[in-house]
VEXVEXSE-854752 format. One line per 4 residues: for each residue y, z, x of C-alpha. Coordinates in steps of 0.2 Angstrom, whole numbers, plus 5000, padded with zeros to 4 digits. Layout:
<recs>
Y,Z,X  ...
</recs>
This chain:
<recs>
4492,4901,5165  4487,4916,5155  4471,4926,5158  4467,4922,5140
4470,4911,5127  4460,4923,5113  4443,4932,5113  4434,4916,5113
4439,4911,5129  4443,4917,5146  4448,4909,5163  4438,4910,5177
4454,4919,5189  4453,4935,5175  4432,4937,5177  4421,4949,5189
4405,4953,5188  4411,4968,5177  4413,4952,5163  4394,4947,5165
4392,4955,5147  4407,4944,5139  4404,4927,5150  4383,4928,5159
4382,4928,5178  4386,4913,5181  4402,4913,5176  4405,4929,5179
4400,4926,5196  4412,4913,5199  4427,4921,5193  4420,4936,5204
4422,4923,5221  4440,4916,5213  4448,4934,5210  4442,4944,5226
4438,4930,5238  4454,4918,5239  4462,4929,5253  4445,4921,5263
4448,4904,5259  4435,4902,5250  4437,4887,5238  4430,4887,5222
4437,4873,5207  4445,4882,5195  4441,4883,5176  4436,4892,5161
4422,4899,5151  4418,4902,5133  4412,4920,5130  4398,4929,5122
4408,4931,5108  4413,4915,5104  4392,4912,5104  4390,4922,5091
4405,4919,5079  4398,4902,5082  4382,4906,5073  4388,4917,5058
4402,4904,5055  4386,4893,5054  4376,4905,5046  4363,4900,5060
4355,4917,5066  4342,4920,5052  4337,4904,5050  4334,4907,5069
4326,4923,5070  4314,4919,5058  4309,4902,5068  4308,4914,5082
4297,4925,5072  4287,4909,5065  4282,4905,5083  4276,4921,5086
4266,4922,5072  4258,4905,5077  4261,4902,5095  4256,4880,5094
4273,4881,5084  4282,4884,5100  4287,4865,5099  4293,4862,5081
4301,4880,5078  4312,4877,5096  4316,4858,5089  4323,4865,5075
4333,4879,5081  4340,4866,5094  4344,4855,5076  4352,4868,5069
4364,4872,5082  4368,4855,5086  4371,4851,5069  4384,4865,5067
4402,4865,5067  4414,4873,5079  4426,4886,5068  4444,4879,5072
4448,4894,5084  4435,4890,5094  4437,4871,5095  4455,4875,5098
4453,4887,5111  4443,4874,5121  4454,4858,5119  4470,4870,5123
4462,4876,5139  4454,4859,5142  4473,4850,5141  4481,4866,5152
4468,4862,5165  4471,4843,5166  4488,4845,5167  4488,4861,5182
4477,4845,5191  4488,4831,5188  4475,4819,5176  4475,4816,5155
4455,4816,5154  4450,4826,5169  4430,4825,5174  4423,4843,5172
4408,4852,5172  4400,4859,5158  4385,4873,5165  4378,4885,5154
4380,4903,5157  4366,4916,5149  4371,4935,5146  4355,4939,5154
4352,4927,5168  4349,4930,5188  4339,4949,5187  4331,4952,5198
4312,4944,5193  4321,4934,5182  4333,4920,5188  4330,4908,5173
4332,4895,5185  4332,4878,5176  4330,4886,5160  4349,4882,5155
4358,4866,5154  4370,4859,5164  4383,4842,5160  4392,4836,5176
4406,4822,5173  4412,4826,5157  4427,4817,5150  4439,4821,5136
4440,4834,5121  4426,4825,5110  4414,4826,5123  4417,4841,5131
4416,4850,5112  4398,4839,5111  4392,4846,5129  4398,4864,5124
4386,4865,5109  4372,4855,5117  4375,4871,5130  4371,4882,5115
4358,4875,5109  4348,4876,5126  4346,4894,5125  4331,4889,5115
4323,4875,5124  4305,4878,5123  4301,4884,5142  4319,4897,5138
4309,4904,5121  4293,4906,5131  4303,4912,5147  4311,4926,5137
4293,4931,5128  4285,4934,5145  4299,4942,5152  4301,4953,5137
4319,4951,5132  4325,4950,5114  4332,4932,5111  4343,4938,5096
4350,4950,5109  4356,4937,5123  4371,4926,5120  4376,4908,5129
4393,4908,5137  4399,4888,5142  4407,4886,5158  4421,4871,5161
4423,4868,5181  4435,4856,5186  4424,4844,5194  4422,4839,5213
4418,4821,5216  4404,4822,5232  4396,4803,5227  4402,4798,5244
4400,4815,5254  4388,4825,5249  4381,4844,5240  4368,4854,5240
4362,4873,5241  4362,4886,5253  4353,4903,5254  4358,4921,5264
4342,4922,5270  4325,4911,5275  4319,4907,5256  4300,4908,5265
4302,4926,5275  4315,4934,5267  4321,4935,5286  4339,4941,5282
4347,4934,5298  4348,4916,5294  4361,4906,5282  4348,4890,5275
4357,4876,5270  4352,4857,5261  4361,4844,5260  4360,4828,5252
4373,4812,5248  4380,4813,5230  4380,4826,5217  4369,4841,5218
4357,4839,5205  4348,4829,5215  4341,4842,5226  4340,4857,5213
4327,4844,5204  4317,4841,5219  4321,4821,5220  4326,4819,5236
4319,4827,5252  4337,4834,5260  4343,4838,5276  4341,4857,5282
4351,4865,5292  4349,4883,5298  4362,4896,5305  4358,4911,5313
4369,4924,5305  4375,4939,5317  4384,4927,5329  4395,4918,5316
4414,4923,5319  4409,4921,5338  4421,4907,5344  4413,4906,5360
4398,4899,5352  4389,4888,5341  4376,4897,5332  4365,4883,5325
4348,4885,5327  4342,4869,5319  4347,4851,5309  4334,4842,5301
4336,4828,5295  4329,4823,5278  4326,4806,5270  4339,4806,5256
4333,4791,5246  4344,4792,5233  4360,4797,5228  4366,4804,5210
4383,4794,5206  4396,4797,5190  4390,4781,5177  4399,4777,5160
4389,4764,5155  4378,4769,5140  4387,4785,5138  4376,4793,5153
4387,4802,5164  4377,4801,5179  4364,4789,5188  4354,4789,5203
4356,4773,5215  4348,4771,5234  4356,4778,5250  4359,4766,5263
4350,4764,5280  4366,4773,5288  4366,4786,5273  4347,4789,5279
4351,4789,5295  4363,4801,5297  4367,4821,5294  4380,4824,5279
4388,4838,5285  4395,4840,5304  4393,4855,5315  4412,4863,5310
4404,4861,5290  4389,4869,5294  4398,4883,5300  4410,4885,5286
4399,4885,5274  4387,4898,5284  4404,4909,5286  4410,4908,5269
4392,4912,5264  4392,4927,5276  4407,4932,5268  4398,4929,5249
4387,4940,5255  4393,4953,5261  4404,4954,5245  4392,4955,5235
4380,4967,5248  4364,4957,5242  4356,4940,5248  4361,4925,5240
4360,4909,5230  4375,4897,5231  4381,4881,5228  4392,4869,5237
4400,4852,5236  4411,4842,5249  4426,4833,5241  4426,4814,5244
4445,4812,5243  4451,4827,5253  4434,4830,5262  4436,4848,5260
4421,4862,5255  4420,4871,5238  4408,4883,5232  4403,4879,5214
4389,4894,5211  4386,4908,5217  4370,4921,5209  4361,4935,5218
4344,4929,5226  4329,4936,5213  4315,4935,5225  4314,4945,5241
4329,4956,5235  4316,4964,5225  4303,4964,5239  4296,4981,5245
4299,4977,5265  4288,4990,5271  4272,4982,5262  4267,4969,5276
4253,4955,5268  4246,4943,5279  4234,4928,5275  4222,4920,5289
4212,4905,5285  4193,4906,5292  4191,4890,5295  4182,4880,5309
4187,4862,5315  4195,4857,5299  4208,4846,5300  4221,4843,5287
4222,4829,5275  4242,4831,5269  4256,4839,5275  4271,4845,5267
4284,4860,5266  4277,4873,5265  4286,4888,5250  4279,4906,5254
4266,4910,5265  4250,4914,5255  4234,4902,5253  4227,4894,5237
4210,4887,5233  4209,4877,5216  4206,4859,5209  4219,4845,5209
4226,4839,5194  4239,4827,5193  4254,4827,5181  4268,4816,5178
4273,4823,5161  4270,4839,5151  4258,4835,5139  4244,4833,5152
4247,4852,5157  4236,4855,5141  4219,4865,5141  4222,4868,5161
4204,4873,5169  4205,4887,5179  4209,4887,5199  4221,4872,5195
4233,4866,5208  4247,4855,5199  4250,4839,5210  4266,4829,5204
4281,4821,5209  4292,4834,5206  4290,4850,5193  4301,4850,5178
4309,4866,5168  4298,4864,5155  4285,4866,5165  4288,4884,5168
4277,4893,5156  4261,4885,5160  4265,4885,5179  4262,4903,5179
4243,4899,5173  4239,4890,5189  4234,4894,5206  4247,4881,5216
4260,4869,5216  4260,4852,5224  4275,4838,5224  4279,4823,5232
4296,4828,5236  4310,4840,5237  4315,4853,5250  4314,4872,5250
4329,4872,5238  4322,4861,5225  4316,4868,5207  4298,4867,5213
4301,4879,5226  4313,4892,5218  4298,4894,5204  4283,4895,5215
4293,4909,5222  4298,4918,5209  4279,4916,5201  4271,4921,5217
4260,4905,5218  4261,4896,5234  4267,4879,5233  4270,4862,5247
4285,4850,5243  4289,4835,5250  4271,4827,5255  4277,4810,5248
4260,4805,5246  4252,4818,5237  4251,4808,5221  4242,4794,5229
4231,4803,5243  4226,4816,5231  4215,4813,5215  4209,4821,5199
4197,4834,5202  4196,4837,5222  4193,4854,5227  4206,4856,5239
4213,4874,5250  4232,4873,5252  4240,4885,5266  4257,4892,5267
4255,4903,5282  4256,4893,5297  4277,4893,5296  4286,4878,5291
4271,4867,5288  4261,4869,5272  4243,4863,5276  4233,4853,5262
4213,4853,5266  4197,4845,5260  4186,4857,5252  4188,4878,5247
4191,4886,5264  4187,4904,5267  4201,4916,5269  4208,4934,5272
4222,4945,5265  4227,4958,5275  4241,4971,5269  4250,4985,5279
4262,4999,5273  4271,4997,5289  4282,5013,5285  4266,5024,5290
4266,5019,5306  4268,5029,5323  4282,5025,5340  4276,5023,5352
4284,5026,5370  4277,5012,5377  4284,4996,5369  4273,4984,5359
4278,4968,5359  4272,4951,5351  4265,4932,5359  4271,4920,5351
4269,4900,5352  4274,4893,5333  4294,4893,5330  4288,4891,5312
4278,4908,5309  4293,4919,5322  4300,4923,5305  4286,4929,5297
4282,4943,5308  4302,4949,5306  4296,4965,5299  4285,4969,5311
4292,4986,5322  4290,4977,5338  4302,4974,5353  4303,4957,5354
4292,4945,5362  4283,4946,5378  4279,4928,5377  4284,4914,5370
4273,4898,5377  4286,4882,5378  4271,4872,5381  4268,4873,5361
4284,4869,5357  4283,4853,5370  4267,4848,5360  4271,4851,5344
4286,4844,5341  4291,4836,5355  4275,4827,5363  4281,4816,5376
4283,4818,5392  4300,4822,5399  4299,4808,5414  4294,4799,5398
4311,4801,5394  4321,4801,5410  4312,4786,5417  4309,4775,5400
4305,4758,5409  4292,4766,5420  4280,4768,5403  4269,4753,5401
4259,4756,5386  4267,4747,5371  4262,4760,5356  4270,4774,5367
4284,4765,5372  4287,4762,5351  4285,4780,5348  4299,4784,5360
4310,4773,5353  4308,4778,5334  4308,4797,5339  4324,4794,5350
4332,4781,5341  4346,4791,5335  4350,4801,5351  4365,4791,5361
4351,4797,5380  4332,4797,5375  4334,4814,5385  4344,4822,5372
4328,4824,5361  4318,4833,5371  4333,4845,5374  4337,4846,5356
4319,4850,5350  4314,4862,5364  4333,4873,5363  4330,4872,5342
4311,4879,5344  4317,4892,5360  4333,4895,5344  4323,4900,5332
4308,4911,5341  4326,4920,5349  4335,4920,5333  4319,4932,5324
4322,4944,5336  4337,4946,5342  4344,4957,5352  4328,4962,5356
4322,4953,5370  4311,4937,5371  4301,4932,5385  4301,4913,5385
4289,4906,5400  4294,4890,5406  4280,4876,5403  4264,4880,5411
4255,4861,5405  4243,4856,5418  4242,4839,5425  4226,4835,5411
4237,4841,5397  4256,4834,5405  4244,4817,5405  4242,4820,5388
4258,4820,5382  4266,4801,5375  4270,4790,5389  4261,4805,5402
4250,4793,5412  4262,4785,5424  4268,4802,5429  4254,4813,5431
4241,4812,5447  4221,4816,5444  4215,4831,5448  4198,4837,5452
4204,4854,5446  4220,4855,5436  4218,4875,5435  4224,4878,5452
4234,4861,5455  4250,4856,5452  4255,4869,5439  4268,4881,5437
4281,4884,5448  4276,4871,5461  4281,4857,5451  4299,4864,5446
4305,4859,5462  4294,4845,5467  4305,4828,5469  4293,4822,5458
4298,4833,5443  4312,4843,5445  4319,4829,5433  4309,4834,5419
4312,4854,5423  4331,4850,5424  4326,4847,5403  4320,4863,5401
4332,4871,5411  4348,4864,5401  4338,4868,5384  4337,4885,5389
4355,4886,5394  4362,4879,5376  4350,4893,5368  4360,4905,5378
4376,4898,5382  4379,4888,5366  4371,4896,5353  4373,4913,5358
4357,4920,5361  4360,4929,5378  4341,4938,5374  4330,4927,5381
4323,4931,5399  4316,4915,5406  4299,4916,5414  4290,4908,5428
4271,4906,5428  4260,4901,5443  4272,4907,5459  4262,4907,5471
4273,4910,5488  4288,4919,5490  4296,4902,5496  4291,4897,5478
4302,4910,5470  4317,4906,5481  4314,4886,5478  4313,4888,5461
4328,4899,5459  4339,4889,5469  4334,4874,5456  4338,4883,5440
4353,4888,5447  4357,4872,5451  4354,4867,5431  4366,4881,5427
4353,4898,5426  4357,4907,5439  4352,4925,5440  4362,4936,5436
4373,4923,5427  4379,4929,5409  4367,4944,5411  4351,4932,5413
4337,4941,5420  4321,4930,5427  4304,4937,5425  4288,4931,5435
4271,4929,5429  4259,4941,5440  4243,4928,5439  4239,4926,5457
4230,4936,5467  4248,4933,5481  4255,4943,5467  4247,4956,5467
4245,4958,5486  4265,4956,5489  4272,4964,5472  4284,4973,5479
4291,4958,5488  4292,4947,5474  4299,4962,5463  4314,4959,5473
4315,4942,5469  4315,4944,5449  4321,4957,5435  4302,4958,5430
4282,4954,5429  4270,4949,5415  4254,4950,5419  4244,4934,5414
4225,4943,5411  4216,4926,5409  4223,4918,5425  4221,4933,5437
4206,4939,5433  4198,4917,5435  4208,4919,5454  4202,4938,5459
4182,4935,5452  4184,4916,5457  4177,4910,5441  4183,4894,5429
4189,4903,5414  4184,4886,5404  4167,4887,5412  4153,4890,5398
4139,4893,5412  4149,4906,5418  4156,4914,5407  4145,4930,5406
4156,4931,5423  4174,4931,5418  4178,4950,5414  4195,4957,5413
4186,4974,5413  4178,4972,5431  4184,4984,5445  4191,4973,5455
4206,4966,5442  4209,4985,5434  4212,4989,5450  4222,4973,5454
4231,4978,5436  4235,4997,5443  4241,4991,5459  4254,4977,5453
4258,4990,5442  4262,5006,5455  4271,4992,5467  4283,4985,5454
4289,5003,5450  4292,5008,5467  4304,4995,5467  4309,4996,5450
4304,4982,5442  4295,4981,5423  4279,4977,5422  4271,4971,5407
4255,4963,5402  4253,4949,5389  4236,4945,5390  4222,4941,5376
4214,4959,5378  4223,4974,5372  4223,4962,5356  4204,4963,5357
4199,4978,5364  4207,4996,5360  4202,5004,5374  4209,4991,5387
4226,4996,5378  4222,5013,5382  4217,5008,5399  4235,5000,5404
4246,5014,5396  4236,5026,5406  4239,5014,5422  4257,5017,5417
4261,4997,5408  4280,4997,5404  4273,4985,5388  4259,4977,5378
4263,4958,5371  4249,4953,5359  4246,4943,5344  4257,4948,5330
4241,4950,5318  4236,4963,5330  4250,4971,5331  4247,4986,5320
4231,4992,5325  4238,4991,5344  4253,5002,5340  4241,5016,5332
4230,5015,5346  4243,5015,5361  4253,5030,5352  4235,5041,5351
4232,5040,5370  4249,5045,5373  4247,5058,5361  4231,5063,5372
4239,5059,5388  4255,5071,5381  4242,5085,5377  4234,5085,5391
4249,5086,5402  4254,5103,5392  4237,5109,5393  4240,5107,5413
4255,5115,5412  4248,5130,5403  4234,5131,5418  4249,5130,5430
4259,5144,5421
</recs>
């Protein structure tokens, strides 16, 4: 096989990025993967592409670019000519002829490709590849148009020049008039992809970083049965799988930190009937049901990805398909990621809702992390994106490309389906308008005219509510800001916002609060699980069995959800550490949970019952801790994220401390084991009194503000009538704080303190750095202002030190 055949063509094993002149990025790209990344194992389906110059001989041959640029020029003149100067621009180019050489070059490349693969009319893809596509703030996504199951010379030549002629679609024309390139000036190059049948296995899209964040440490992946197209257009909702990135090539572990499972609906299939080349039918129940790609795909693809992009030394877009005959994995795009590449990551912007006891009235993915206020307007077609009001928020199905103009008008983006890799999604990014995909219902729940708030900062969840809601932007040029000794860390209770806070200079989390992640997205009670028959009501015992239904043990859910949540809290800040407290529900709240009731007794007061470390070992419990324990160890053993330091809240006795270690190290945490360090919460006034005692039973303290200073001042901390009581700054629990603090470091042992009030109050920051706190854990949106006041009183502590020294000299 010959690198070329003339100048109108080249194959895709001669091309590097160095080509993206002669053949666009796309293909460009792909011959980039084929010539440098074969020694990986990489597979990518071989081919060829057209070039630049085989676009433009096309067009003089035709006599086609005058009678272009003045329909271009037309339209500029008049812009509600958009629509008839773009039809017939298209109507010229279809209606040309290919010159000989051309057509020859094509079919003669065509035939040498069917026969290297062994068939007479081999199926290919036909993709269109622009000379300037995939810049950074322009990715053209959708703009182009692709042609998958192509067979035979006639139609591939048919498919080649319907390529052409989508250079000027009407949404590419307007695309390139906002972005301020010269159309005349840009050429079409046509790629021909042998094609991968995946009708039975499945393709989908993956990205080198979290598309929300821009958090760089994580492969994204979706997945859906059938051909790809599926989940580029937003019809499916996919499954998601996510890989944490710095441990891949570790075979000792398994660096997965989540699999969702999406609904997949729908499949797209090959279809000859009506010359269509592909159709949508329904998935099965089992199709549903279950993941398309197995744990040693994910990892694959995530390594092969790695490997893409540290090739390429950029975050990236690519495309993959699993064969249904051999079942093996091929890479059929490849582009740079356009969006947070170009992000200035020392800028931090932050958006809060000031809302009161609003609850949501939809839900749905949520792309970006900004809010929107606006009025809904539904759409099912693009004539009714006409004479759009101001503040609109688009509410559809799913968004098309030639929608993309008039999308940049409006002030959000709302779809029924689609993941975080659908068309929806890659434009809201790239426009800077947050969006929510995948609500389902939007269309129906949703009508004409409803002011509405929709909220992309609360992490995975994209919150839709009643009404326009109040809210705050706050930006930070994070490059401006001081080190303090004394580290700063953050609280944290959402695994979906741990991302968002990646670029934060903290060192790691002093807390993270299980309990949320137990609420959230598990909500049932772990005996729930353990001891099914024991649950009487008839509506809990239904949730269990739908939310369990496809684990083989009803216990593997709770493990699953709790070690993904712990994963992905772990994975942001890895290898700093992250404290993760082990669940501190009391009997109220465990009662709560589904299917709680037959397990939990009634208190009188739940604050200072059976909390904390009493109930890890307690016969009637230790079941349900065993849970938390074996999540904990997968995070650690099994994925690979030796950083977490478990935590135990409410010890109240040092028989407590020796009870409850025995019991994790009967679950498999034992001190000590793979480096795991265990840290106790200092909350009890026994704490406090015995610290250097039970500094010699753990690797470190926390100090819990809230609890100690109910127990030392003997006030309810949930009590409104006394509440004028409850005081952290009272005598007595500073000088319970100072003393923990002088007892742990005789013996060595860290103290920190991840209470509400350094995040509230600078001078109780300044108060514990002066007592000597190893760290401060506060809420991330605090973050900032905490680290500029901790580093000024060690900068006054620091000068008055010398100034000492100067009296002693």
């Amino acid at each position: 096989m010959t690198d070329n055949i003339n100048d109108h063509l080249r194959w895709y094993h001669s091309l590097g990025m160095e080509d993206t002149g002669i053949v666009g990025g796309k293909n460009a790209s792909l011959g980039e993967l084929i010539k440098n990344l074969s020694g990986l194992n990489i597979n990518v389906p071989d081919g060829f592409a057209t070039t630049a110059g085989a676009f433009r001989f096309f067009l003089e041959e035709n006599e086609l670019s005058e009678k272009i640029s003045a329909e271009i020029e037309r339209y500029r003149n008049d812009n509600d000519l958009l629509k008839e100067s773009g039809y017939k621009i298209r109507e010229l180019i279809l209606h040309g002829i290919f010159p000989t050489s051309i057509a020859n070059s094509i079919t003669g490349a065509y035939e040498l490709l069917c026969k290297e693969n062994g068939a007479s009319d081999l199926p290919v893809a036909v993709r269109s590849s622009a000379t300037a596509e995939d810049l950074p703030g322009a990715s053209f996504a959708g703009l182009h148009d692709t042609f998958l199951n192509v067979r035979g010379k006639g139609q591939l030549l048919e498919m080649c020049k319907r390529c052409y002629a989508s250079l000027f679609t009407d949404r590419a024309i307007i695309y390139r008039e906002q972005k301020g390139f010269e159309h005349m000036e840009i050429s079409l190059s046509v790629g021909i992809q042998r094609m991968i049948s995946a009708e039975n296995s499945g393709s989908g899209v993956m990205f080198t970083l979290d598309t929300e964040s821009g958090f760089p440490n994580v492969i994204l992946i979706n997945a859906a049965w059938g051909l790809g197209e599926n989940i580029v257009q937003g019809t499916v909702n996919p499954d998601q799988y996510l890989v944490f990135k710095p441990l891949l090539g570790n075979t000792k572990v398994k660096p997965i930190l989540e699999k969702d499972m999406g609904s997949k609906q729908q499949k797209m299939i090959y279809a000859s009937e009506n010359n269509k080349r592909t159709r949508n039918i329904p998935t099965t129940y089992e199709e549903q049901n279950s993941f398309v790609l197995n744990d040693e795909e994910i990892l694959q693809l995530s390594s092969w990805a790695k490997n893409i992009e540290d090739h390429y030394q950029r975050p990236m877009d690519i495309e993959w398909v699993k064969d249904d005959r051999s079942g093996e994995l091929y890479i059929v795009q490849a582009r740079p990621e356009t969006i947070h590449a170009s992000e200035n990551v020392s800028v931090f912007k932050s958006y809060t809702l000031n809302k009161g006891g609003d609850k949501p009235i939809l839900k749905g993915i949520n792309i970006g992390s900004s809010i929107a206020t606006g009025i809904v307007k539904k759409v099912s077609h693009i004539n009714e994106l006409k004479d759009l009001p101001k503040n609109t928020i688009i509410v559809t199905e799913m968004t098309e490309p030639d929608w993309v103009p008039i999308l940049r008008k409006v002030n959000g983006i709302i779809t029924n389906s689609g993941g975080r890799t659908c068309h929806a999604a890659i434009i809201s990014r790239e426009l800077g308008i947050p969006a929510i995909v995948g609500t389902t219902t939007a269309t129906t729940e949703l009508k004409d005219g409803m002011e509405i708030t929709i909220s992309c900062a609360g992490g995975d969840e994209g919150l839709i509510y009643s009404g326009i809601l109040d809210y705050e932007v706050t930006s930070v040029d994070l490059s401006d800001l001081p080190d303090p000794e004394t580290s700063v860390m953050i609280n944290l209770a959402s695994p979906e916002t741990a991302f968002n806070w990646w670029r934060l200079p903290v060192d790691g989390i002093g807390l993270a609060r299980m309990e949320f992640i137990i609420s959230n997205h598990i909500k049932i009670h772990p005996m729930a699980l353990i001891d099914f028959d024991r649950v009487k009501n008839e509506k809990d015992r239904e949730y269990i069995r739908k939310a369990t239904k496809q684990y083989q043990h009803k216990t593997e859910f709770f493990i699953e959800k709790l070690r993904e949540g712990i994963s992905r809290i772990a994975a942001s800040q890895y290898p700093k550490p992250v404290i993760v407290r082990t669940s501190d529900f009391k009997t109220n709240e465990y009662s709560g949970l589904i299917g709680g009731k037959e397990f939990e007794p009634e208190e009188d007061n739940p604050m200072i019952g059976w909390r904390g470390a009493s109930r890890y070992y307690s016969p009637d419990y230790t079941e349900g801790f065993s849970l938390e324990c074996e999540a904990i160890r997968q995070v650690r053993d099994i994925v690979g994220l030796d950083n977490v330091i478990v935590m135990i809240p409410f010890c109240r006795t040092l028989n407590e401390a020796k009870n409850v270690k025995k019991v994790m190290a009967e679950y498999g945490l034992g001190r000590g084991v793979n480096g795991l360090q265990i840290y106790m919460m200092c909350e009890i006034p026994s704490n406090v009194i015995l610290a250097e005692e039970f500094s010699q039973h753990f690797d470190g303290m926390s100090i819990g503000s809230n609890d100690l200073t109910q127990l030392i001042l003997g006030v309810d901390r949930d009590s409104v009538i006394l509440d004028y009581l409850f005081d952290e700054n009272d005598k007595a629990v500073k000088k319970a704080i100072t003393d923990v603090i002088k007892k742990a470091h005789f013996k060595v042992c860290p103290v920190g303190f991840c209470g509400q009030a350094p995040s509230d109050d600078p001078n109780y920051a300044a108060f514990l750095v002066k007592s000597g706190i190893d760290s401060l854990s506060v809420n991330p949106d605090c973050v900032v202002d905490v680290i500029k006041s901790v580093y000024e009183v060690e900068q006054s502590m620091l000068a008055k030190h010398q100034d000492l020294i100067h009296e002693i000299q």
